[in-house]
C-alpha positions in Angstrom: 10.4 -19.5 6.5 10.2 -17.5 9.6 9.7 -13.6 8.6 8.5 -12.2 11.7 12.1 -10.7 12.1 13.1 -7.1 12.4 15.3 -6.4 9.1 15.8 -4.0 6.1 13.3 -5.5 3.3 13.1 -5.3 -0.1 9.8 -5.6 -1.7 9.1 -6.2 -5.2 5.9 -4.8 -6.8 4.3 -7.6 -9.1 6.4 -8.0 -12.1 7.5 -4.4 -12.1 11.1 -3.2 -11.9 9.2 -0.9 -8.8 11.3 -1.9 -5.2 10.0 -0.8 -1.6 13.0 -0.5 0.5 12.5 0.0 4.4 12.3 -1.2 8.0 10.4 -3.2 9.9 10.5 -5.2 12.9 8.1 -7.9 11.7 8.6 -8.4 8.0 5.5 -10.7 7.8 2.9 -7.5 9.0 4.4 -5.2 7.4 4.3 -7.1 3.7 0.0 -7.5 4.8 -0.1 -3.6 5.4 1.9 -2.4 2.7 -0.6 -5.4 0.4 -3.8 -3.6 1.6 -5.0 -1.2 -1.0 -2.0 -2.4 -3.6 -3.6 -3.6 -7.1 -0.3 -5.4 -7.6 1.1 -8.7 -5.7 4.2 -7.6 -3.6 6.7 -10.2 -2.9 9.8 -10.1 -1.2 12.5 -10.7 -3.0 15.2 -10.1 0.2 16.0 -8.8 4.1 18.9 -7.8 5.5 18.5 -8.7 9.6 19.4 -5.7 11.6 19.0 -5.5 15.4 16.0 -3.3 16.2 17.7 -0.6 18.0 20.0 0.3 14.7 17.1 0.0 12.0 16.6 3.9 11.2 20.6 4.1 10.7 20.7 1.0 8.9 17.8 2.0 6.6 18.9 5.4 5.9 22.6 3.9 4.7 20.8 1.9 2.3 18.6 4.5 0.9 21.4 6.4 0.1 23.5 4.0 -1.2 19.9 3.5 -3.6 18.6 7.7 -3.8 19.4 7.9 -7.1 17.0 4.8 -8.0 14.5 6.8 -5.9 11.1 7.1 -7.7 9.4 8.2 -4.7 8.3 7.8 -1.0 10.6 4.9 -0.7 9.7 3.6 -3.9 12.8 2.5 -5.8 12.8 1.4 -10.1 16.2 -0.8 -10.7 16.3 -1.6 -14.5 17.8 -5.0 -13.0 17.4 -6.7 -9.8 21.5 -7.6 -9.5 21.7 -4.0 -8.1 20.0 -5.3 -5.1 20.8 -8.9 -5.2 24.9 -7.6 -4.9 23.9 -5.2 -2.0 21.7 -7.8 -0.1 24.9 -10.5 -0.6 27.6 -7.8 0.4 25.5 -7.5 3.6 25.1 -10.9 4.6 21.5 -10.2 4.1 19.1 -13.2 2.5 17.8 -13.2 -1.0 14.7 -15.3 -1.1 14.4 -17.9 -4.1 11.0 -18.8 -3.2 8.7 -15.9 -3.7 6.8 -15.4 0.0 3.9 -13.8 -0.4 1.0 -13.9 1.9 -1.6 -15.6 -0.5 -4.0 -16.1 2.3 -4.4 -12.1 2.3 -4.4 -11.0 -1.0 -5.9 -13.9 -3.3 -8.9 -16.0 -2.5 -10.8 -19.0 -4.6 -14.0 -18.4 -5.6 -16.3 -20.1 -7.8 -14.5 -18.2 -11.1 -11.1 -19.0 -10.5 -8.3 -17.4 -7.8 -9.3 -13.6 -7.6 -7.3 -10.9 -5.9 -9.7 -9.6 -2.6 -9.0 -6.1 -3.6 -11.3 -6.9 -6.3 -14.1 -7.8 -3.9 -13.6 -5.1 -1.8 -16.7 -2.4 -1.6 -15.6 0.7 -4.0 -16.2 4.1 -2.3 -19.8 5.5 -2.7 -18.3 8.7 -3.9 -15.1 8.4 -5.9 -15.8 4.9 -7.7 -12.3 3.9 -8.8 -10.9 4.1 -4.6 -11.6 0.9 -2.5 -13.9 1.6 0.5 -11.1 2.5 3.8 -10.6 -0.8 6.0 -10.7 -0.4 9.8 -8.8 -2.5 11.6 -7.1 -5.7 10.4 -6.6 -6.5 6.9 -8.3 -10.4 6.2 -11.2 -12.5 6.0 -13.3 -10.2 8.5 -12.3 -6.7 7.2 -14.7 -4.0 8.3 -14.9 -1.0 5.8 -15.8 2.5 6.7 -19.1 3.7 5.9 -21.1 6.8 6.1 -24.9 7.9 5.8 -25.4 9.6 2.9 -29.1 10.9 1.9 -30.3 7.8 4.0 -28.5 5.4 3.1 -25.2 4.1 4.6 -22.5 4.3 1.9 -18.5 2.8 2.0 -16.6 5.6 1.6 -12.5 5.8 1.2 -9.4 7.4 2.3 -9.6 9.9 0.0 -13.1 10.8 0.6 -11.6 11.6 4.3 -8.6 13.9 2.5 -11.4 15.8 0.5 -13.9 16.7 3.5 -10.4 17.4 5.6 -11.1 14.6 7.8 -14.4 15.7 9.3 -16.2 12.7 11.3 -18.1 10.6 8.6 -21.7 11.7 10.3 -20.7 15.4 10.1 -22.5 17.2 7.5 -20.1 19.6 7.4 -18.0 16.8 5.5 -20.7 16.7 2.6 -20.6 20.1 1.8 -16.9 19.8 1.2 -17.0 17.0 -0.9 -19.9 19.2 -2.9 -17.2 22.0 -3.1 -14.9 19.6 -4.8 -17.2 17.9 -7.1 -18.0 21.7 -8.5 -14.2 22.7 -8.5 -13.6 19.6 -10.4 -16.6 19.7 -12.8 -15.1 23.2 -14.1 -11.1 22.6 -13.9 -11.1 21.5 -17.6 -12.8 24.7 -18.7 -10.8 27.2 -16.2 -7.6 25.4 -17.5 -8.3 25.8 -21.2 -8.9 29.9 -20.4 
């Protein structure tokens, strides 16, 4: 099936009643961004085709047909999919039988078994339950961010950047902000408690 097609999507997240609901003008790409950094396997579960100069107007009818199955950020929790199913069918849009998912970018075979690659992705230096940032293309030749840190070069993550307010990696400056929150985090507990 051919999903390089500008549409509204719905995207399922793993076996969870959790629904993405947006635009896109390649719905293959867009499944491989919104995969990179998931821990669960998206799949989508149905498009409605839209011509691309209407998609903004045509997403924004659906959301608010959905907003009050909004979780958040476009996130949407059905207790059943039917809700969608009998939207996607009223709109002559597609409901996919076949689960597509992109195997080739989110599951490779190793030695063990099949094993998601966000599980062989580097973990940031600093905060060790983030995956290290990928630059560029998500895939077999990923390159990760990393920075020096006390001589070493270190993979850091996006929310290393969002700590040290997006300094430049190199900058020092960046270090003594992520010190700063270390030491604010290290005495929340207590300062709460008081």
């Amino acid at each position: 099936m051919n999903l390089e097609i500008s549409c509204i999507y719905f995207i399922q997240s793993g076996i969870t009643n959790l629904f993405k609901i947006g635009y896109t003008r390649n719905l293959k790409t867009r499944l491989a961004e919104l995969q990179v950094g998931n821990p669960e396997i998206l799949t989508v579960r149905g498009f409605i085709k839209v011509s691309y100069d209407i998609l903004l107007k045509e997403e924004k009818i659906v959301q608010d047909y959905f907003k009050e199955h909004l979780s958040r950020a476009e996130w949407y929790i059905f207790e059943s999919f039917e809700i969608v199913e009998k939207y996607i069918k009223r709109k002559n849009g597609e409901l996919l039988t076949e689960s597509f998912v992109d195997k080739s970018r989110t599951e490779i075979v190793t030695l063990e078994g099949i094993v998601s690659v966000n599980d062989l992705r580097p973990r940031c230096y600093f905060f060790r339950d983030q995956v290290a940032t990928i630059m560029g293309p998500a895939g077999p030749n990923e390159k990760y961010r990393y920075t020096l840190f006390n001589g070493k070069r270190v993979p850091v993550s996006d929310k290393f950047r969002h700590i040290t307010n997006g300094l430049d990696y190199y900058n020092f400056e960046a270090f003594e902000f992520y010190e700063k929150y270390k030491e604010k985090e290290k005495y929340k507990g207590i300062l709460e408690k008081v």
